[in-house]
C-alpha positions as CSV (number, residue, x, y, z in Angstrom):
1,X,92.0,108.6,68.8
2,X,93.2,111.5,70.7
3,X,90.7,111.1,73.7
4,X,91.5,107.3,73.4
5,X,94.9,108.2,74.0
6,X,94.4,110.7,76.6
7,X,92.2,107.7,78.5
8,X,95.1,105.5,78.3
9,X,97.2,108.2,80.2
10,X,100.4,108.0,78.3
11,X,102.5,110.5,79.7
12,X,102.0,107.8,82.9
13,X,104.3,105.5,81.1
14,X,107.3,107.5,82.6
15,X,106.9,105.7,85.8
16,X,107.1,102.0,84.0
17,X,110.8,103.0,83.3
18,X,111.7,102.0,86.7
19,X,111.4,98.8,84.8
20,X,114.8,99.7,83.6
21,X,116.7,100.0,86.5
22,X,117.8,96.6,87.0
23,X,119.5,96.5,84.1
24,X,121.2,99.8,84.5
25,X,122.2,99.5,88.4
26,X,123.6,96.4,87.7
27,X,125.4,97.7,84.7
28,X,124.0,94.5,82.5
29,X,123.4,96.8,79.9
30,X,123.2,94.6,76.8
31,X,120.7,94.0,73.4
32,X,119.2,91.2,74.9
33,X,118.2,92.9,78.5
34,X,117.5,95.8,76.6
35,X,114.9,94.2,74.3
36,X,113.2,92.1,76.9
37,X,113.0,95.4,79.2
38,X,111.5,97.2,76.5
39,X,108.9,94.7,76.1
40,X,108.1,94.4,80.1
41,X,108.0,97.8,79.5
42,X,105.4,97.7,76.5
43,X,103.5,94.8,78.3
44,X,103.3,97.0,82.1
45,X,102.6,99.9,80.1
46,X,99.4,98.5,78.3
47,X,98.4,96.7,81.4
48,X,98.6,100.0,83.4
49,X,96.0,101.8,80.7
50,X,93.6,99.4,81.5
51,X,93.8,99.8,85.2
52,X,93.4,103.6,84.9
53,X,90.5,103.0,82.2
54,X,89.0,100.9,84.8
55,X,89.9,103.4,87.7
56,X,88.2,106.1,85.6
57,X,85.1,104.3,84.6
58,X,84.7,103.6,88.6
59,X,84.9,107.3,89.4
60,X,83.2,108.6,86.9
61,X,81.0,110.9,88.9
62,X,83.8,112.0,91.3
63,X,86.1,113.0,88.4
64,X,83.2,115.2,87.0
65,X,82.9,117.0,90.6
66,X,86.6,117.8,90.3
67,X,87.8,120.7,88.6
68,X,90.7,119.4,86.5
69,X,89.7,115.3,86.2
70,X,86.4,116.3,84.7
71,X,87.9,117.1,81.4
72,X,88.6,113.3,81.4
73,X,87.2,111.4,78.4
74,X,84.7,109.6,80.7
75,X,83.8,112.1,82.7
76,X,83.3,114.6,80.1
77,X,81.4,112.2,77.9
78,X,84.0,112.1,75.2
79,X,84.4,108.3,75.1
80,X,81.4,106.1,76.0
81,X,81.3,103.6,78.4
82,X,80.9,100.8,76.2
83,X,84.0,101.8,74.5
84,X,86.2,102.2,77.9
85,X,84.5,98.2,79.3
86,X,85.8,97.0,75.8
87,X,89.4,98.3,76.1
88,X,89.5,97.4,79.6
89,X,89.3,93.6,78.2
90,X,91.2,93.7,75.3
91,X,93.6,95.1,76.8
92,X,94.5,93.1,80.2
93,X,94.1,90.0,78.0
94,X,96.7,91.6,75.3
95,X,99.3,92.3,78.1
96,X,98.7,89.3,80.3
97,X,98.4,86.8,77.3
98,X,101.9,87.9,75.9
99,X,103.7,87.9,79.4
100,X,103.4,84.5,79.8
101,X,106.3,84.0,76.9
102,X,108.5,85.3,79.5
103,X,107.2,83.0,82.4
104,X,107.7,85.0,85.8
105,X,106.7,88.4,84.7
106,X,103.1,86.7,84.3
107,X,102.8,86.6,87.9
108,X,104.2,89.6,88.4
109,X,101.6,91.2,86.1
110,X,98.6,89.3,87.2
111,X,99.6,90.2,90.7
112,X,100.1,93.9,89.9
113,X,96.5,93.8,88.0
114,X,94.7,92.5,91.1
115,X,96.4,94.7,93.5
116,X,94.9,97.5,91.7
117,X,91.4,96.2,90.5
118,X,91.4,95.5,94.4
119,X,92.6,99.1,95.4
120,X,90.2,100.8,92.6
121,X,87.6,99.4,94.1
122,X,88.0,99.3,97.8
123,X,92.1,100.4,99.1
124,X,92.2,103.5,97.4
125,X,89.3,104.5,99.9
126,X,91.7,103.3,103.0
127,X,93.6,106.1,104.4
128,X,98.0,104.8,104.2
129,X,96.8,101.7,102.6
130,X,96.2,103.9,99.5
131,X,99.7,105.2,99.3
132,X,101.0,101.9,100.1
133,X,99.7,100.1,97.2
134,X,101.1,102.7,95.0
135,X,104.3,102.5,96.4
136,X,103.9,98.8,96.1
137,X,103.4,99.3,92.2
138,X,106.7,100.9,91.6
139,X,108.5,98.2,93.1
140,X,106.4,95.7,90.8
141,X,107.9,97.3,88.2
142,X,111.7,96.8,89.6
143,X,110.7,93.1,89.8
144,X,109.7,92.6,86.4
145,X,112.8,94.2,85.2
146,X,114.8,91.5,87.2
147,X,112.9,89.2,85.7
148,X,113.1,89.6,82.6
149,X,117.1,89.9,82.7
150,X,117.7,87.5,85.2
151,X,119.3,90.2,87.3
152,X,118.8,90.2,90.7
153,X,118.0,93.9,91.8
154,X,119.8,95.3,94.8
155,X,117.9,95.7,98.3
156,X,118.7,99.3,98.1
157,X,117.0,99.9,94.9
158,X,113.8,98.2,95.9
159,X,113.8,100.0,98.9
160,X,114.4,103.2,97.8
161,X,111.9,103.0,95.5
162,X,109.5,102.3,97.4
163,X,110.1,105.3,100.0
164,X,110.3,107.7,96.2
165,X,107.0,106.5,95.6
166,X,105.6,106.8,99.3
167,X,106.7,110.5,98.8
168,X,105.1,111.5,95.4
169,X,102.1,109.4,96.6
170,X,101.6,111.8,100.0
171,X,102.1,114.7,97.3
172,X,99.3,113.5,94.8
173,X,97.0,113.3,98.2
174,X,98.2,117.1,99.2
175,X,96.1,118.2,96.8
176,X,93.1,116.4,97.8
177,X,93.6,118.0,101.0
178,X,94.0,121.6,98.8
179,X,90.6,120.7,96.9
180,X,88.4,119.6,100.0
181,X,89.5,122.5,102.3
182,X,87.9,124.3,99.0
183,X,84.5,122.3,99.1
184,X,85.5,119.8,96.9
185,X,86.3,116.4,98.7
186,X,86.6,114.1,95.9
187,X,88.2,110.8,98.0
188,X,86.6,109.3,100.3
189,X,89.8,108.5,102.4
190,X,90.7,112.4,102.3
191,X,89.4,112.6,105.8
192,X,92.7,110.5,106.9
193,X,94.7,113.2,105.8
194,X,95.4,116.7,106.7
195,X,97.9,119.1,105.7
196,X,99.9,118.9,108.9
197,X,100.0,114.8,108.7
198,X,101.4,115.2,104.7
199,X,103.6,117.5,105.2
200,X,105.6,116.3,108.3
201,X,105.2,112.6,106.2
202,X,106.6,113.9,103.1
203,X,109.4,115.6,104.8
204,X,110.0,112.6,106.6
205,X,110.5,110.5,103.8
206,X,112.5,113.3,101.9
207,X,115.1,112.7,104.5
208,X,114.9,109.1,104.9
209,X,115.2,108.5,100.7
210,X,118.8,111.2,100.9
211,X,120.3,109.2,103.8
212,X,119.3,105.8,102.1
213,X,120.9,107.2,98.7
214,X,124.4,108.0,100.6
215,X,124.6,105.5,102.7
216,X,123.4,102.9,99.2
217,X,126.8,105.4,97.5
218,X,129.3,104.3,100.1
219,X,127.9,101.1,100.6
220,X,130.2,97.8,99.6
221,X,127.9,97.3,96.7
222,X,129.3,100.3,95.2
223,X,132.9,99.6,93.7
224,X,133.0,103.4,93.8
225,X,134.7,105.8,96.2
226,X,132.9,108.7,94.7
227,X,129.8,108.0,93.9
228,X,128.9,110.0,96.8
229,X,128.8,113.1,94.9
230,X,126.1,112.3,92.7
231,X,124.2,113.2,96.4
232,X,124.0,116.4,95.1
233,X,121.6,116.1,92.6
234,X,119.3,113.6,94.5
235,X,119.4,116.6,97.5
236,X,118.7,119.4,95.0
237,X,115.7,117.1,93.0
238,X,114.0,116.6,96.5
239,X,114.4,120.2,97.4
240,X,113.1,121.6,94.0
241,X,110.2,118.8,94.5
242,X,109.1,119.7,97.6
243,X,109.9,124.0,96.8
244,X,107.0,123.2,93.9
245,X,104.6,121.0,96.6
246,X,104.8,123.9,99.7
247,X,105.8,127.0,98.2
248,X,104.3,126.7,94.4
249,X,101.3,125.2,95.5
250,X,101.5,122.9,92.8
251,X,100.8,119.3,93.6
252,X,99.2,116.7,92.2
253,X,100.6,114.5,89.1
254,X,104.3,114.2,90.0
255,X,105.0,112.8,86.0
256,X,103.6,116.3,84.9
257,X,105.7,118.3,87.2
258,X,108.7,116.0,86.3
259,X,107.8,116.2,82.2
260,X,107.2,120.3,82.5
261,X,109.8,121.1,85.3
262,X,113.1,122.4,83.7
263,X,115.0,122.1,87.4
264,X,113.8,118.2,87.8
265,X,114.6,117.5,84.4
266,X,118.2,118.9,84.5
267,X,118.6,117.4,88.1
268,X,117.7,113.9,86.8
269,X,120.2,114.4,83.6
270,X,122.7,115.8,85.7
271,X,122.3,112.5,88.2
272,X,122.2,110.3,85.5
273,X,126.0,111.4,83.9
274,X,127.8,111.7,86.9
275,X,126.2,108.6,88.0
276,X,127.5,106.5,85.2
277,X,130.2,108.5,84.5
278,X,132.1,108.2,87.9
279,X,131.3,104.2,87.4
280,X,132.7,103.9,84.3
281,X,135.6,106.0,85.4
282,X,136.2,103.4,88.3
């Protein structure tokens, strides 16, 4: 059970809780949103398990060529093959089957699934494209949080979303650049990609993702004259992100530096207080 578990990558649910946000950024927070977000969240989540069960059964042989992915359950022969097909069915019927009670997020889930049985297969090989469809994903998962609360999320949360995800994205293929420069190219893209190109990029969109966050504070969409402050936290969180990326030489799965990071984790609480705090105070 415990390799089963550690195939379905479960500490990667952290990222479906962007299915969330709608909710709480348009301060709908109520019994009803909240149960119908948790079980987009339930559904996205199970649905995403079988992607990366599918992802890992694809690159079996490159994960057991790199030197932390080769403890996998696939790669390291811990679950059979057999086993990982079976799940990958079960599972994307489970998920799609119970979305349709809730009509649009269907789409949005069968959409979601394609995209990535597309990118496993082929886009994940296509240098940009890659990082694009993973960006893409996280604003997926704002959608089906709209849609499953009726609330209509705002044009700065989908876009800053997806320039957060463009940014852990370019981090995740940092070290891919770190492992080939050490004889160990395990993407075939990685050749689009050096360290010059990711670095400028992800300071590029650091910048871009702090401006967007003020200028989304003092927008009119904000009934808030001070919601500006919470800037502070988003600047230190990027900073602390990108100190652990360039200085700490530790890139790679941004929901394990976020779930083992102290700094990020006290950033994030500290944003999310003052954040609702100086709404409700309003």
């Amino acid at each position: 059970m415990k390799d089963i578990l550690t195939l379905f990558r479960v500490h990667q649910y952290v990222k479906n809780l962007f299915i969330f946000a709608p909710m709480l950024f348009g301060f709908a927070i109520s019994y009803e949103n909240l149960q119908n977000s948790i079980v987009a969240f339930i559904l996205f989540s199970i649905l995403a398990s079988s992607i990366y069960v599918f992802n890992d059964l694809l690159d079996i042989h490159e994960d057991r060529n790199h030197p932390k992915k080769k403890f996998r359950p696939l790669a390291s022969g811990a679950v059979s093959t057999s086993t990982a097909k079976f799940l990958i069915v079960i599972m994307s019927l489970v998920s799609l089957g119970l979305s349709l009670f809730f009509d649009k997020l269907f789409f949005i889930l069968l959409f979601y699934f394609i995209l990535n049985i597309l990118y496993t297969l082929k886009l994940k090989h296509i240098a940009i494209v890659d990082i694009s469809i993973i960006a893409v994903g996280f604003v997926l998962r704002i959608f089906a949080g709209s849609v499953v609360t009726n609330i209509t999320p705002s044009h700065w949360i989908i876009h800053m979303t997806f320039l957060l995800a463009l940014f852990l994205a370019l981090d995740k293929r940092r070290d891919d650049v770190i492992l080939a420069r050490h004889g160990k190219q395990t993407r075939k893209n990685i050749d689009g990609y050096n360290y010059e190109f990711i670095n400028a990029s992800m300071v590029l969109m650091a910048g871009v993702i702090v401006v967007s966050y003020i200028l989304y504070t003092v927008s009119s969409e904000v009934n808030s004259e001070n919601l500006y402050l919470t800037s502070f936290f988003v600047i230190l969180g990027i900073i602390r992100y990108m100190q652990i990326t360039f200085v700490e030489e530790s890139s790679g799965s941004p929901t394990k530096i976020v779930l083992k990071d102290r700094f990020l984790q006290l950033t994030i609480l500290g944003w999310l207080i003052s954040f609702f705090v100086i709404i409700k105070l309003t």
